[in-house]
C-alpha positions as CSV (number, residue, x, y, z in Angstrom):
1,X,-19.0,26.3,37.7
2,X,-20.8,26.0,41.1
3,X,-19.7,23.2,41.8
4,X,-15.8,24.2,41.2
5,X,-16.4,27.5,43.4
6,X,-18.2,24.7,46.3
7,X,-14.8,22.3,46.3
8,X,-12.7,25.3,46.5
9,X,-14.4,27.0,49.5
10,X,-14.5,23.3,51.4
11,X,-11.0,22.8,50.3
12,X,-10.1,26.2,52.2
13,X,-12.5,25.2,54.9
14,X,-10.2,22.0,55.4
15,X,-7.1,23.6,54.9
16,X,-7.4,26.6,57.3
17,X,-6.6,24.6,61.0
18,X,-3.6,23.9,60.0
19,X,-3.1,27.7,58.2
20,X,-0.2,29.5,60.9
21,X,0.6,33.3,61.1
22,X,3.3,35.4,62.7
23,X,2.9,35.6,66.5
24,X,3.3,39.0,68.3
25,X,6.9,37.8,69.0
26,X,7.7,36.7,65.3
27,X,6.8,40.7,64.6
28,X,8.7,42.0,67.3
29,X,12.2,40.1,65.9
30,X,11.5,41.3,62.8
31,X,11.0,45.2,63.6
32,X,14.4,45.3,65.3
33,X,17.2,46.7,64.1
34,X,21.6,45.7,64.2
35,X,23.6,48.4,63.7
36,X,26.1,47.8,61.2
37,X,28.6,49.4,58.9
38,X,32.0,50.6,59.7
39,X,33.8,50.7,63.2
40,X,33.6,54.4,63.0
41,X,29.8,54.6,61.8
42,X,28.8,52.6,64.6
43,X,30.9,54.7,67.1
44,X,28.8,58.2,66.2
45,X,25.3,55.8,66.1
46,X,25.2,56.2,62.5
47,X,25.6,60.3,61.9
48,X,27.8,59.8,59.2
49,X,25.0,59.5,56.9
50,X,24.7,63.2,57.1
51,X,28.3,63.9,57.6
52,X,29.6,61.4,54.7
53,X,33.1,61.1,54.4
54,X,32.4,57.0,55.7
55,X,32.3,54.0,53.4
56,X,29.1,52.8,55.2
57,X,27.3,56.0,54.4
58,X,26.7,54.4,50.6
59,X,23.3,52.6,51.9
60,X,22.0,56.0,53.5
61,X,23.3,58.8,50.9
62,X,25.2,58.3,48.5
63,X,26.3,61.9,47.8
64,X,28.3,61.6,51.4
65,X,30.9,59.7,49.3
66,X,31.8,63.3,47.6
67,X,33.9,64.2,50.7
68,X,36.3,61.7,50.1
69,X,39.8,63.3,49.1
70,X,41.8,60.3,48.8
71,X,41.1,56.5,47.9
72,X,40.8,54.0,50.9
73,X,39.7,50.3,51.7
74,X,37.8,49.4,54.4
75,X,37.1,45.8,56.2
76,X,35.0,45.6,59.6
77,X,34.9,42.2,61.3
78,X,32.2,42.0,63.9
79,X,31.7,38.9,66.7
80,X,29.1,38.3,68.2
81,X,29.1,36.1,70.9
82,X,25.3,34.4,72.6
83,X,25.5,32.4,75.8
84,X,22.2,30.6,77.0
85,X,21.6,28.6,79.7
86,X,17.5,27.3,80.7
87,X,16.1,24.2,83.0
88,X,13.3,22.4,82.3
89,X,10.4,22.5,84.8
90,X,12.3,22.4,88.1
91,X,13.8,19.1,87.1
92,X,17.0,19.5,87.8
93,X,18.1,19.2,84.0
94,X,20.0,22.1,82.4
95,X,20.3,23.7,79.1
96,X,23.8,25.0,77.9
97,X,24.4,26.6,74.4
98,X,27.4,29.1,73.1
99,X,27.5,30.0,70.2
100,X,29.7,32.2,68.1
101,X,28.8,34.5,64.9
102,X,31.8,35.9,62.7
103,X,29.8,38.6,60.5
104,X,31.5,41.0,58.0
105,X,29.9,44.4,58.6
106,X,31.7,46.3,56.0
107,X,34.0,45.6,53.1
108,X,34.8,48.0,50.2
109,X,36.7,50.3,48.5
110,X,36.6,53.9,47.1
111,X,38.7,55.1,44.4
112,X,39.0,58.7,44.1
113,X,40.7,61.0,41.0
114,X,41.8,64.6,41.3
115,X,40.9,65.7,37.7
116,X,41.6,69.0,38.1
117,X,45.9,68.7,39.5
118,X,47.6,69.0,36.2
């Protein structure tokens, strides 16, 4: 049994140069947050989540989608466009990169019924 315990410890002696973690940038990209949802959520920052009424308000509270009086369908495209451009130690060689994202911030649809219109 000791000797199982000693091969395990050396084994994670070995092993642990080569053992990486997240870098104070790597924690940084991951704490940020995109703003997403429907054009008109993103308009009022996201206050429809207390006002309801908005498809995109399903993620924050759900009961928003009681305001609804009629049935609608909702589709938000979003672009987003990065441009990059670096040189490489005062060399005189340059770095170009565009690149184009096509995202779908919001697709759905809400039924509604009147049950009480006879």
């Amino acid at each position: 049994m000791k000797k199982i315990i000693f091969f395990f410890v050396i084994l994670g002696i070995a092993v642990m140069p080569s053992v990486q973690a997240q870098s104070a940038s790597d924690a940084v990209l991951m704490s940020q947050y995109y703003a997403g949802g429907t054009a008109r959520s993103v308009a009022m920052g996201g206050a429809f989540g207390a006002l309801g009424g908005d498809l995109s308000v399903l993620s924050t509270n759900p009961a928003g989608l009681g305001v609804y009086r009629g049935s609608e369908f909702t589709f938000t495209p979003a672009f987003n466009f990065t441009s990059t451009d670096a040189s490489a130690f005062n060399t005189g060689i340059t770095y170009n990169d565009k690149y184009l994202r096509v995202l779908i911030n919001n697709i759905g649809y809400v039924y509604t019924k009147n049950f009480y219109n006879p």
